[in-house]
N, C-alpha and C positions, 0 to 999 in steps of 0.2 A: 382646548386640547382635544384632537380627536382621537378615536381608535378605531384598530384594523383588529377584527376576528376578537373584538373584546381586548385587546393589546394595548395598552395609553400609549401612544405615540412617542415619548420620553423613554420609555420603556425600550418599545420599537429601535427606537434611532440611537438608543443607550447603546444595545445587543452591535446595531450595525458596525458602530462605532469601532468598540470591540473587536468586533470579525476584520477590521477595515486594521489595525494594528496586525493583530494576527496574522493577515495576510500580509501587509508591508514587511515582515519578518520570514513568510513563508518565500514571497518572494524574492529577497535578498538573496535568503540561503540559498533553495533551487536555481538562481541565475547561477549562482557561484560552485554548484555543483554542473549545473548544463555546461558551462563554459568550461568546466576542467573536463568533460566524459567527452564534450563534442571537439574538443581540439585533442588531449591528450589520451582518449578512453578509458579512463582512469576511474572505476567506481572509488569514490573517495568516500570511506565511512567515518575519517579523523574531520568531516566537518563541522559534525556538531560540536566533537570538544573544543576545535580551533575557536568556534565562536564565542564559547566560553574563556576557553584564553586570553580573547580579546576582552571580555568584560573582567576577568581578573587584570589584566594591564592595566587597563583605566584604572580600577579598585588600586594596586599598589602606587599606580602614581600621584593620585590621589593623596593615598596615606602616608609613604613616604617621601616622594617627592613636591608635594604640595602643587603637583600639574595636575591644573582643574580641568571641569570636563573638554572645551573647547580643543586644547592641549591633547588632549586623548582620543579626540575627536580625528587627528591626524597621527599621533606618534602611532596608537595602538592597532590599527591597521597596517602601519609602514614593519612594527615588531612583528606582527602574523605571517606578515607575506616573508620576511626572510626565514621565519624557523619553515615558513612551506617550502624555500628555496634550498633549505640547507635538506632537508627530508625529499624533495625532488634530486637532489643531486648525486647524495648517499647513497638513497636506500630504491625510489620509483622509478628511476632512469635503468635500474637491472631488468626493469618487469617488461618494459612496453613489448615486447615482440613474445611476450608466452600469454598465457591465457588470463581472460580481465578479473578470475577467480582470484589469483595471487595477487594481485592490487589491491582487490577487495578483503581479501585475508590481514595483508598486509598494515592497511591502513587502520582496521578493525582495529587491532594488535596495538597499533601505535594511540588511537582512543583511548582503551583501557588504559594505556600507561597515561597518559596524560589527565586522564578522571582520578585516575587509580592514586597519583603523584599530588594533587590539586585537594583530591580529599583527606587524605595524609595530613599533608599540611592545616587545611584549613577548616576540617569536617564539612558536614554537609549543612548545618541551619543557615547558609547564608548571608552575606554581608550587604547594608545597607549603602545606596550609593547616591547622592542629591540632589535631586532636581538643579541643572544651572540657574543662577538670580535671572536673569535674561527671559528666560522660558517658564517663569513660574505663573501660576494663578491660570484664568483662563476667561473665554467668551461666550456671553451667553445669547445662542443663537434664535434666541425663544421656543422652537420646538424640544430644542437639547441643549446643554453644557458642556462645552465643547473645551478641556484643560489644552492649556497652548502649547506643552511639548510634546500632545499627542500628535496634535496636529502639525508639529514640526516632525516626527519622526515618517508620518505619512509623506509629507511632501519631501523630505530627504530622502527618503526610500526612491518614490516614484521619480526623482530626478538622475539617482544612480543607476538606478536599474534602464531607464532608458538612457539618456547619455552611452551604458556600456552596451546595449542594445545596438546604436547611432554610431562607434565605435566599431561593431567586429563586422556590422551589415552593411556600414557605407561608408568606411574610409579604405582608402589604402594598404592602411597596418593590417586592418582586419583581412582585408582580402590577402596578404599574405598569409597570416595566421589561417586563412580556411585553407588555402593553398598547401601553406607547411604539413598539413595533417592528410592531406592524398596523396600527396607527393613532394616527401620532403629532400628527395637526390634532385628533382631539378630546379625547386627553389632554392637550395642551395647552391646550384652550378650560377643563380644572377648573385652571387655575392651575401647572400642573407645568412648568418649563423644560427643556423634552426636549432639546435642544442640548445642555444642559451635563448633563442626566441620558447622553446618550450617549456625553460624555467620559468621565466618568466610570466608566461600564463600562468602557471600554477601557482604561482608566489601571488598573483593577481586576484584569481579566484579564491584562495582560502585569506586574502587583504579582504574580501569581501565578506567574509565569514566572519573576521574581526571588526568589521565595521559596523556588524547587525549586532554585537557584542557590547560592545558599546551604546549604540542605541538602545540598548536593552537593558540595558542597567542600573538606569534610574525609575524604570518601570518592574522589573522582576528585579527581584532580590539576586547579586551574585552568588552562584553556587556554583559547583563543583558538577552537579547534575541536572544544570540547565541546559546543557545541552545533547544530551540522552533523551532528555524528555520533549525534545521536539524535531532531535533529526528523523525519527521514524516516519512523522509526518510528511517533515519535508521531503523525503525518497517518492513517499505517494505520491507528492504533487509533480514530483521530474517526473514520475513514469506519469502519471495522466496527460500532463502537456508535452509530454515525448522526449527521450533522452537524450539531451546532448542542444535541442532545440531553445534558445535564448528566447524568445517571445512567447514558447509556450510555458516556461519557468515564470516569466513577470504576469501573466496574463492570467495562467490556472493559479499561481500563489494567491492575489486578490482575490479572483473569484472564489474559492474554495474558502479564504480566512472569511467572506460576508456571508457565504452560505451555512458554514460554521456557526457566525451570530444569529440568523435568521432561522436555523436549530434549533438554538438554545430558546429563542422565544416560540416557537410555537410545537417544538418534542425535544423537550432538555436530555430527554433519555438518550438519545439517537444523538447528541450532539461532538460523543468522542468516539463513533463510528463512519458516521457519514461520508467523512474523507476519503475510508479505504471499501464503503459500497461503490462509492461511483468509480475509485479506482479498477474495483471488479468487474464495474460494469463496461468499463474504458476498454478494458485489457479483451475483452469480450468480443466488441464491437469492431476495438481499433489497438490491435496488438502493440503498432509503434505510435499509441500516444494521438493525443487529438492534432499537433502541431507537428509530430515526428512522420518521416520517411523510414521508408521499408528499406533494409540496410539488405 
């Protein structure tokens, strides 16, 4: 076993590991916020509770419906994206032509009730949720021990985030979708109903917020205030990798969750700031973001 700077390697590749989840999680969310800001410009602050909603879905299907996680794995994204469809249609479809403050207010407002409603019910210490039989135990890669639904959450992550990537930047749909949000009178004059194509996104983007909810489940405890406690983060990472921008959300999410781990191993102190220095220093540098255009 070697070491770096006095660091056992195990140690090292532990920390990475770590930061390498983190950031699979960081970057879900911020994809699912970049695609709601960059099509509908919608600061969406109800993503972190959505994500949570999606890990209590799982959690009740679970317990009373006896839908394991596989099961959850699909329904409780499919249940996020329409409560974001029914809340896109009500209440954000009044905002889009006033200011992105009232969005922001807005969706804030609707977090709180949804933490607020979650907590009530359920307080905060948590519910346990179970590793699938399928994913249990793990590999041992001889420098580290590598559990195998880590390493499933990693590689599901990085397959959704690009796929949706692959999606809005090289199909069709997408190029309507970029289309609909500069000018959606004459995408609609070829026949496309950009109304319900904008629900849609949205219903999409916070189906993403539910997916990382569930992945997260079996690894953090469901609470009520898991996701408070990590959308701050994730806002960081949009603005670092520039808002609205899809490749700088999957790109800065990872890098930022390993530079996280590799904190915590050589200045643990620095390791629940670090995020929002470099974001200072981004903002500094590069007002719209290391990936984003100047609007």
């Amino acid at each position: 076993m070697f070491s770096l700077l006095g660091v056992p390697s195990q140690v090292l590749f532990g920390q990475l590991l770590l930061g390498l989840i983190n950031g699979s999680f960081y970057a879900l969310l911020s994809l699912g916020l970049a695609v709601i800001f960059g099509m509908l410009n919608v600061v969406n602050m109800a993503h972190g509770a959505l994500y949570m909603v999606g890990a209590f879905v799982a959690w009740l299907l679970l317990t009373y419906a006896g839908v394991g996680y596989w099961g959850a794995l699909v329904l409780a994204p499919i249940a996020v994206g329409l409560v974001g469809l029914v809340l896109e249609r009500t209440m954000l479809r009044r905002l889009y032509k006033v200011d992105h403050l009232y969005g922001l207010l807005l969706t804030f407002g609707l977090a709180l009730i949804f933490e607020g409603a979650f907590r009530h019910q359920y307080g905060v210490s948590g519910q346990p949720y179970p590793i699938p039989d399928l994913l249990k135990g793990g590999q041992n890669l001889g420098f580290m021990f590598l559990p195998n639904y880590r390493g499933w959450v990693i590689v599901a992550s990085l397959v959704v985030c690009f796929g949706t990537w692959f999606a809005i930047e090289r199909t069709k749909l997408g190029a309507y979708l970029r289309a609909a949000t500069e000018n959606p009178t004459l995408v609609q004059a070829f026949g496309i109903n950009v109304p319900v194509m904008v629900s849609l996104t949205y219903g999409f983007g916070v189906a993403l917020a539910g997916l990382a909810g569930v992945l997260a489940a079996p690894i953090y405890q469901v609470s009520p205030l898991m996701g408070s406690n990590l959308i701050i983060i994730v806002f960081a990472v949009v603005v670092i990798g520039g808002m609205g921008s899809i490749m700088g959300a999957i790109v800065t999410g990872l890098g930022l969750g390993l530079l996280e781990g590799l904190t915590k191993v050589f200045y643990p102190e620095a390791s629940n700031i670090v995020v929002f220095v470099i974001m200072a220093i981004v903002l500094l540098i590069k007002p719209a973001g290391l990936f984003g255009r100047e609007r």
